[in-house]
N, C-alpha and C positions, 0 to 999 in steps of 0.2 A: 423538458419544456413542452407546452401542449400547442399543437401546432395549432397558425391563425384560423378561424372559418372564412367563408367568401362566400356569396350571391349563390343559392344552390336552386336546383327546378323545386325541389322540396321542401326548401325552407332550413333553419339550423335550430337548433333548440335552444341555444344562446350563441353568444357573438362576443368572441375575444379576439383580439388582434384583427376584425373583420375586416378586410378585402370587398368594397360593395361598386367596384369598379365595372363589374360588369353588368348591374344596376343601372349606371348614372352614363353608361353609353351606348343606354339602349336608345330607340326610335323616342322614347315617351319622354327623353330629358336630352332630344338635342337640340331643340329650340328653348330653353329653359337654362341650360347651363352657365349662356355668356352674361344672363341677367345682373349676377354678382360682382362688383368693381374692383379692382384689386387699387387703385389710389385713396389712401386715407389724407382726407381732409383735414386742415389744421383746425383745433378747435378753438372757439372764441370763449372769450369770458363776460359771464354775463356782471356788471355794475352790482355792487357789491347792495347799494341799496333795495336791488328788487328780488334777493335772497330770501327765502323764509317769508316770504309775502301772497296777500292774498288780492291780489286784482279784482272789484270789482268791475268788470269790463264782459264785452264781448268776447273770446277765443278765437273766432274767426279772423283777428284781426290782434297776434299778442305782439304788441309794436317795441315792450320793453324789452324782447329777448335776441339778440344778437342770432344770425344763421350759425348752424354747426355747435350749440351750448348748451345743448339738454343728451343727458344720458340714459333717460327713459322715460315713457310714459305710459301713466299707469288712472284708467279712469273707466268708470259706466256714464255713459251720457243720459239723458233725461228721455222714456220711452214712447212721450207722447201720446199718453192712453187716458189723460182725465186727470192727471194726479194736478195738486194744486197750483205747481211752477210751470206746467205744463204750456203753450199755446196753442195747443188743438191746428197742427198746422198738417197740407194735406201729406199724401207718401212722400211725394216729390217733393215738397218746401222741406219737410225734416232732414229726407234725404241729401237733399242741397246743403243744407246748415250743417251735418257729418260731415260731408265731402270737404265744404269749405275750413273748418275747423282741424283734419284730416290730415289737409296740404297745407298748414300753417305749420301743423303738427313736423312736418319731413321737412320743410325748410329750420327748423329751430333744434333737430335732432343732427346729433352728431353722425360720424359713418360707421353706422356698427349699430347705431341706438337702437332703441326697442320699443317696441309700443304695447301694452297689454288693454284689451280692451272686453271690461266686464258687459256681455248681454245674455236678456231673456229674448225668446221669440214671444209674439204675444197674438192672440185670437183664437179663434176658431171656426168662425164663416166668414170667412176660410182662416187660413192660417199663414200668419205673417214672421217668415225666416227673417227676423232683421239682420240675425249673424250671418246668411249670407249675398245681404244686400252689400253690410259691411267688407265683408270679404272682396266683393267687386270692389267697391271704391279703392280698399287701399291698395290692391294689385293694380288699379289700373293708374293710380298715383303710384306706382312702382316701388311700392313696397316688396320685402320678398317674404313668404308669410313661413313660417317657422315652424306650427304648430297650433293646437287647441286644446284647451283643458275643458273636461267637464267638471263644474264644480256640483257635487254632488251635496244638496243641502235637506235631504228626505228625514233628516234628524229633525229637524225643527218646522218640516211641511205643515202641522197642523192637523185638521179634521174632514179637511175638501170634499165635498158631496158632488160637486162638477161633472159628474160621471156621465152623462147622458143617459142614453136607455140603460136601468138597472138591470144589471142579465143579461142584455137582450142583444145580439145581434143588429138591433133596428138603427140606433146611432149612438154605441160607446166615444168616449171621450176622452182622450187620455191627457193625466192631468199630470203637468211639470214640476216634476221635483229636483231641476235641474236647471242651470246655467250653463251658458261660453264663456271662456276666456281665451279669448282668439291674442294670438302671438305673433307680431310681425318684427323686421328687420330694417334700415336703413341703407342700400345698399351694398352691405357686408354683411355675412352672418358671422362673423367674429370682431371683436371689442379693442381696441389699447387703452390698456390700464394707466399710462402714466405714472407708474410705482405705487397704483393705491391697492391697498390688499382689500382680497376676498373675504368675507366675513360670515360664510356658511359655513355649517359643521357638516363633517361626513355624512352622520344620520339622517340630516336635513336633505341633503343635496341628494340619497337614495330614495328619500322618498319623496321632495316633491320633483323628480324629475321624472314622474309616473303620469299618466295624461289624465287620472281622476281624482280628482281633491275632495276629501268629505270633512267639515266644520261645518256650523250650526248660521244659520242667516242672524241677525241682529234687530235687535228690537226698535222699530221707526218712535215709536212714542220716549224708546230713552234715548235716544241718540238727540233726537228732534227735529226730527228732517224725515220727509213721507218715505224715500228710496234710498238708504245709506246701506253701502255694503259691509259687511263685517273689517275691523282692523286686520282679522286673520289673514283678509287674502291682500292689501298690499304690501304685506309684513313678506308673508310669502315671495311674491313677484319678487321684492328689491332685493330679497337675499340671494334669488339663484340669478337677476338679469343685473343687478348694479356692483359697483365694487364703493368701499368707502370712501365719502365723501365727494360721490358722486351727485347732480344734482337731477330730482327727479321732478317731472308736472303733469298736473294732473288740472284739466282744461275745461272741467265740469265737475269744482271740487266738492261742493256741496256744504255737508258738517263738517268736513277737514278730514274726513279715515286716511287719505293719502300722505296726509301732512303729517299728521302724528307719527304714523309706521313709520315715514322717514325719519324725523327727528328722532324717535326711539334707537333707532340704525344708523345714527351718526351721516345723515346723510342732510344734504339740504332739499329747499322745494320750493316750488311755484302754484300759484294756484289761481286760478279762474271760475270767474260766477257772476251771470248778470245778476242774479236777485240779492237783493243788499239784506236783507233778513239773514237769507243764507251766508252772506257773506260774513257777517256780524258773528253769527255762530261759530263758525269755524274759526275765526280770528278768537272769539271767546275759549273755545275749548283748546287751540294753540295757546293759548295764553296761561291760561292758568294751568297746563302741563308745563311749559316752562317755570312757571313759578313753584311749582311742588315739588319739580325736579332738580330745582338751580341747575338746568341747563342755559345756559350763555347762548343769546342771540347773536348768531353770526353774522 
């Protein structure tokens, strides 16, 4: 039997049985430790009618969902750069509308729940980290953050000429062929299943539990909505963070990609969207996947 690894000055080349004790009791994790709760809250049930629906409403305000009833959420919110759903609102008001949708987000999550939230940064004079504005807010709404994935989408980048100075030293640009997918916690970094099973394969669970994802972005003119992220990635998410028939939402659902991957995954969902066009869509492409699939509305 090969003995454990542990915490080395060097580093290990892998990590079996690892011992990362003397890690987590250093100076840099003793104010960070007590963060984690050890009471799991009892969960609520959310009313069987706002199951598999699509709210057109506010998120800042999801009044139909009972505290402690979502077991994950999984969403990119709108980037406020001009797109057509857009409201051109300043750093500080969008900011404010994350935060407040955020903390709506951790009161309707269970202990354990999870939040995955798709962002690009966006600019260039200067340059605007949204992922880690987000990162403040959800830490200081006491989140405990988990992790991040890059989702690496340089398959389907395109022809981008963005560069700035050609060659030159003077002012290159460097152009994003990438996303976040920031990973946070409710309290707990571990889950109770309630007896529902796991519904990932080994394969899957080695390899999306890698921090870089590469699938191809999704075409906005087929989907029909200017900013819809591919079905690849909340197919992904629900398979490594939910268990079946788990309920997942998603508070800025847009075309529905949230929707569908759950329903595809036996799982259920909620969804949110002020623009009623959008709303309409998604409730359309929900729709007529149920109906091709004779899947049963729950």
């Amino acid at each position: 039997m090969k003995k454990g690894t542990k915490t080395s000055s060097f580093g290990v080349s892998a990590r079996l049985s690892h011992d990362s004790s003397k890690f987590y009791d250093s100076n840099l994790y003793k104010k960070l430790s007590s963060k984690e709760k050890e009471e799991f809250k009892e969960e609520s049930s959310i009313p069987q009618q706002y199951l598999n629906k699509v709210f057109c409403s506010s998120s800042e305000n999801m009044k139909e969902l009972p505290d402690n009833s979502v077991h994950l959420m999984i969403t990119s919110p709108p980037y406020n750069v001009g797109k057509e759903y857009d409201k051109d609102l300043s750093l500080d008001e969008y900011l404010t509308l994350l935060r407040n949708v955020l903390k709506e987000t951790h009161r309707v999550l269970v202990t354990g729940g999870r939040v995955c939230i798709n962002v690009a940064n966006i600019g260039r004079k200067p340059y605007i980290p949204l992922h880690a504005y987000i990162i403040k807010i959800m830490l200081d709404l006491g989140f405990l953050m988990r992790g991040e994935l890059i989702w690496d989408k340089s398959s389907s980048a395109g022809t981008s000429t963005a560069w700035g100075s050609w060659k030159s030293a003077k002012n290159p640009v460097i152009r994003d062929v990438h996303e976040y997918i920031l990973i946070f916690s409710k309290d707990s970094f571990g889950r109770i299943n309630g007896h529902k099973p796991d519904t990932i394969t080994k394969e899957d669970f080695l390899e999306l539990t890698k921090s870089i994802w590469s699938f191809p972005a999704v075409s906005a003119k087929k989907v029909g909505h200017p900013a819809p992220f591919p079905e690849e990635l909340p197919r992904r998410l629900i398979q490594l963070y939910s268990f079946r028939e788990d309920i997942i939402l998603d508070p800025f659902i847009g075309s529905g990609q949230t929707a569908l991957a759950a329903l595809k995954l036996n799982r259920f969902f909620v969804g949110y969207d002020i623009e009623e066009k959008y709303c309409k869509l998604a409730e359309k492409r929900i729709h007529n996947f149920i109906f091709q699939r004779s899947i049963p509305e729950y």
